[in-house]
N, C-alpha and C positions, 0 to 999 in steps of 0.2 A: 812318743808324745804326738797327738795329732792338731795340725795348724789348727785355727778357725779359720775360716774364708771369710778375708773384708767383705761387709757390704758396700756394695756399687751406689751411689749417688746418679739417679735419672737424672739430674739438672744439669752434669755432667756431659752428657752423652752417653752413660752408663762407663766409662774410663773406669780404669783399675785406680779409684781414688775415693779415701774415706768421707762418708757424709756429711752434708753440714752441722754444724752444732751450733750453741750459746756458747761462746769464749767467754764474756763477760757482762754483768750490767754499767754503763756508765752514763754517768750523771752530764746533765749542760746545765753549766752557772749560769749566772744572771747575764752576763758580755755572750752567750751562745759559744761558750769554750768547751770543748770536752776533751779528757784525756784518754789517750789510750793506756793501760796499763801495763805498767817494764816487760812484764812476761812475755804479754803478746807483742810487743815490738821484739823483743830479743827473739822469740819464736820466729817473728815476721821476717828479720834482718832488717827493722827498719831503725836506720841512724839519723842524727839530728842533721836538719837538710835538707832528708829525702823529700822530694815530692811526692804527694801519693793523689791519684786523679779519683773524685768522688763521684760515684754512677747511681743517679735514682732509678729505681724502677715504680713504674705504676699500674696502679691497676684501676679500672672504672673512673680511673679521673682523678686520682689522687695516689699522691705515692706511699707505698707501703711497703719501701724499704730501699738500704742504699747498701753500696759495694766500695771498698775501697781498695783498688791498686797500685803499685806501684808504679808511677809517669814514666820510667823508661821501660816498665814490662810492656806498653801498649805502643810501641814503634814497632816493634816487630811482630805482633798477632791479634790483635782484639779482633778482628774479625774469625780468627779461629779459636781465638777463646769463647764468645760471645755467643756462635754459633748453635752450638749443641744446646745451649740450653734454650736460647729465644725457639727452635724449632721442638723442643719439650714442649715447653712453655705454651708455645700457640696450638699444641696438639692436644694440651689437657685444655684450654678455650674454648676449644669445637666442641666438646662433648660435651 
């Protein structure tokens, strides 16, 4: 039987890690609430509690998407998280 080879994710740094996707769509009520859904927190490991720190990104002036991680994954690396991809990111810019 032969593997298939993940494809690499560039926004990564090209790291041996699978690409991004749509997990879900979710809705914000009327209060600007929105849920995440059981799966993806059970997938996430994320429990009632957790902090999770919300990162916009923008682009021309307006943000066109957000990150959310876990508040104590970024005590010990967001700049090595962040890295690889803001240096993507500013390379597909230039051209």
């Amino acid at each position: 039987m032969v593997k298939k080879a993940k494809k690499e994710c560039s926004a990564l740094g090209g790291k041996n890690v699978s690409c991004c996707r749509v997990e879900s769509l979710i809705s914000v009520d009327e209060r600007g609430q929105m849920v995440l859904p059981k799966e993806l927190r059970e997938k996430a490991g994320i429990q009632p509690g957790d902090k999770l720190a919300l990162i916009s990104w923008e682009k021309e002036g307006a943000v066109c998407c957000f990150t959310l991680i876990k508040a104590d994954s970024l005590a010990g690396g967001i700049r090595d998280f962040l890295s690889p991809m803001m240096q993507d990111l500013s390379k597909t810019e230039t051209k």
